[in-house]
Chimera marker file (.cmm) of the C-alpha trace (Angstrom):
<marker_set name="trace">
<marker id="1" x="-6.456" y="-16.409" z="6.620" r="1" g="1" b="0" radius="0.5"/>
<marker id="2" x="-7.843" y="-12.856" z="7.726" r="1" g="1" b="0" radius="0.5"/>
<marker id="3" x="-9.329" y="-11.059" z="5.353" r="1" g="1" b="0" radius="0.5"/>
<marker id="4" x="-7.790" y="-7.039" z="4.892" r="1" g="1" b="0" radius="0.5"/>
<marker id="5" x="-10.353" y="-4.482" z="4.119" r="1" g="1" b="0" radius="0.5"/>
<marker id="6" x="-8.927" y="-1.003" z="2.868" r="1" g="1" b="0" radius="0.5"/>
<marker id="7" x="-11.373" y="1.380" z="4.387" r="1" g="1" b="0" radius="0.5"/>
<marker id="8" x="-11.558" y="4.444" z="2.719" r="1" g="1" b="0" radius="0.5"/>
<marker id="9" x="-9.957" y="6.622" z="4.986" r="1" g="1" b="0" radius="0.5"/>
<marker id="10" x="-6.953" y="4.052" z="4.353" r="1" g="1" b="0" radius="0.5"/>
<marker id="11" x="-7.075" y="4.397" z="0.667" r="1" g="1" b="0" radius="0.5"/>
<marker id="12" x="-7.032" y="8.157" z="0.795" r="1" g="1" b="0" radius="0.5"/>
<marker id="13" x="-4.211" y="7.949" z="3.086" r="1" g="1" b="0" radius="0.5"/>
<marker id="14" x="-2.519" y="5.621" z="1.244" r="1" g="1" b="0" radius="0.5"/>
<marker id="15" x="-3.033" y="7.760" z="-1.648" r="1" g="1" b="0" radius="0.5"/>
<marker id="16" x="-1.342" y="10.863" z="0.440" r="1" g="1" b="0" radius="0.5"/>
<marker id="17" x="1.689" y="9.141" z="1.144" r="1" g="1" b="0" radius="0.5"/>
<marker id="18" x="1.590" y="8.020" z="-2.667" r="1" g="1" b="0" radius="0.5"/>
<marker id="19" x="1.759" y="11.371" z="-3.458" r="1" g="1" b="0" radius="0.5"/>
<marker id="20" x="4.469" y="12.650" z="-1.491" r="1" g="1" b="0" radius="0.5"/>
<marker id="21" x="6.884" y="10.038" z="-2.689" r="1" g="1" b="0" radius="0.5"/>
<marker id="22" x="5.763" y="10.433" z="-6.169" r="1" g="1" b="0" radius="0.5"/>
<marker id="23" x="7.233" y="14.284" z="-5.663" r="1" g="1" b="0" radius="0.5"/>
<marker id="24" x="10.777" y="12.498" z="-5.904" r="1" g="1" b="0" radius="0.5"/>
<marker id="25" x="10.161" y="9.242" z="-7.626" r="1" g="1" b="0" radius="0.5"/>
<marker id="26" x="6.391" y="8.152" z="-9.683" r="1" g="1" b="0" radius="0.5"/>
<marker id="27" x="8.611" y="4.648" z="-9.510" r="1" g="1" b="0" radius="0.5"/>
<marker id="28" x="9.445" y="4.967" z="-5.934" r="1" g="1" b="0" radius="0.5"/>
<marker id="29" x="5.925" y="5.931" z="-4.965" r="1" g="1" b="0" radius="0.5"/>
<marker id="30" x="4.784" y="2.658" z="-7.542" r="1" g="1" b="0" radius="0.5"/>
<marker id="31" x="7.024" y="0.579" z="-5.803" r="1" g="1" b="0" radius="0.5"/>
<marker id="32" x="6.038" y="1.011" z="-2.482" r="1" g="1" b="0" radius="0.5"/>
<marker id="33" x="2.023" y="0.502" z="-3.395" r="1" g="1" b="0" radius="0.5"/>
<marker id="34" x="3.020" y="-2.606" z="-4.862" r="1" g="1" b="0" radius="0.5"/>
<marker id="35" x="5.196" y="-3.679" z="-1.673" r="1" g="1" b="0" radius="0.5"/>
<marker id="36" x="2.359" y="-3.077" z="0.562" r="1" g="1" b="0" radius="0.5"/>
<marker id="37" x="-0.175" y="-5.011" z="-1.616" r="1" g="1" b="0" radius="0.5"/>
<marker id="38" x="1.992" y="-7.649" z="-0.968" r="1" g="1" b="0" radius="0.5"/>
<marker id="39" x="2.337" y="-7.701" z="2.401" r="1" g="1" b="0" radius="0.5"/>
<marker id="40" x="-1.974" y="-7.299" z="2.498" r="1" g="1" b="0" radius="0.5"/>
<marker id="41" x="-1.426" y="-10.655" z="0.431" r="1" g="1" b="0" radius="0.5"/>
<marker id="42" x="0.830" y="-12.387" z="2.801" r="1" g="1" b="0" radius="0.5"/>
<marker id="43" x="-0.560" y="-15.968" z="4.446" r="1" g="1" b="0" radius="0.5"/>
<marker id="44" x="0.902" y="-16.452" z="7.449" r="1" g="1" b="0" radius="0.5"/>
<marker id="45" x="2.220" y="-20.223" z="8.652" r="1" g="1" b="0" radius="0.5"/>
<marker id="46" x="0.460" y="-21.815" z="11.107" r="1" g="1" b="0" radius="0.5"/>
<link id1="1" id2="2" r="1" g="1" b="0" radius="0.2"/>
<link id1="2" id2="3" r="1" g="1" b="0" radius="0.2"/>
<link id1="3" id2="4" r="1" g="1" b="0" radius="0.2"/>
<link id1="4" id2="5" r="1" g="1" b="0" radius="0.2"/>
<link id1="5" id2="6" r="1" g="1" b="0" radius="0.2"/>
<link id1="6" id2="7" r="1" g="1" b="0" radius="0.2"/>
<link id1="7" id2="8" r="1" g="1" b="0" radius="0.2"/>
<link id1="8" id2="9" r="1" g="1" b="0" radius="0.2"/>
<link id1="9" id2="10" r="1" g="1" b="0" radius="0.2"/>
<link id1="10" id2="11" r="1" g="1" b="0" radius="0.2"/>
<link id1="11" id2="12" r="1" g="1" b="0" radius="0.2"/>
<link id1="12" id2="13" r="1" g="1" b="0" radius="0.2"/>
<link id1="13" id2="14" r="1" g="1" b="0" radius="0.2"/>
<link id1="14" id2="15" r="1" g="1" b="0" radius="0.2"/>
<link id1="15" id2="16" r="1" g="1" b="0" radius="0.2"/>
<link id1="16" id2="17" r="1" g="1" b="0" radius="0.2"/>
<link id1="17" id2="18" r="1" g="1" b="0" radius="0.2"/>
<link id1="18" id2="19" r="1" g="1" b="0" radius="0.2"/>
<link id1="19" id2="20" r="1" g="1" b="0" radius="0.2"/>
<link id1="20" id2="21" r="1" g="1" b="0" radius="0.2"/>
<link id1="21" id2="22" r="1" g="1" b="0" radius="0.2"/>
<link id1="22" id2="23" r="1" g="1" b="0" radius="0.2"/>
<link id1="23" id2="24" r="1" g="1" b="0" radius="0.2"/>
<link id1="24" id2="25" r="1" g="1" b="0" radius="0.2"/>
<link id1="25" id2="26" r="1" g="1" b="0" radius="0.2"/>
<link id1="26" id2="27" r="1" g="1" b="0" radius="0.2"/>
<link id1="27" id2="28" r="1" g="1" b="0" radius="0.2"/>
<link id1="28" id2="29" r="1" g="1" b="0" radius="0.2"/>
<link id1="29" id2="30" r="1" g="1" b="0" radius="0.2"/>
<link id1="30" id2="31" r="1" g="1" b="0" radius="0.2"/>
<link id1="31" id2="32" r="1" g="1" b="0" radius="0.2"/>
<link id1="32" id2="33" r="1" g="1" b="0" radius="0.2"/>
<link id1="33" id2="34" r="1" g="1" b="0" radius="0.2"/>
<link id1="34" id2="35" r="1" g="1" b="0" radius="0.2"/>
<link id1="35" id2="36" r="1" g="1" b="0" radius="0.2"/>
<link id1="36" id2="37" r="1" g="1" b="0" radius="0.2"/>
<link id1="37" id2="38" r="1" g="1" b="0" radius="0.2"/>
<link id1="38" id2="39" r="1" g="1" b="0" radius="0.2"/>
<link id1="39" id2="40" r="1" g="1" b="0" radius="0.2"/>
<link id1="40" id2="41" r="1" g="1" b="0" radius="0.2"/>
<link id1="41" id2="42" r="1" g="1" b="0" radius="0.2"/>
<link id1="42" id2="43" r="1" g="1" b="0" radius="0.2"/>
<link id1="43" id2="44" r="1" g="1" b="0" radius="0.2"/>
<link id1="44" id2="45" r="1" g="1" b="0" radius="0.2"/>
<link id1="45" id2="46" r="1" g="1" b="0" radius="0.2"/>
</marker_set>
């Protein structure tokens, strides 16, 4: 399975985007963090 690194340019932008939709929603902006993890923790099929 590849490995995912979060560089830190890719945090902090992560952390941007965190931002902005925690200016509507802290459990909107939670939500999608936790989404995305998931998706870095996806194994694909063979």
């Amino acid at each position: 399975m590849p490995r995912v690194t979060r560089r830190p340019l890719a945090a902090a932008d992560i952390l941007d985007i965190w931002d902005y939709i925690a200016e509507d929603s802290l459990a909107a902006a939670d939500r999608w963090v936790e989404q995305l993890d998931a998706k870095f923790r996806l194994r694909k099929s063979p």
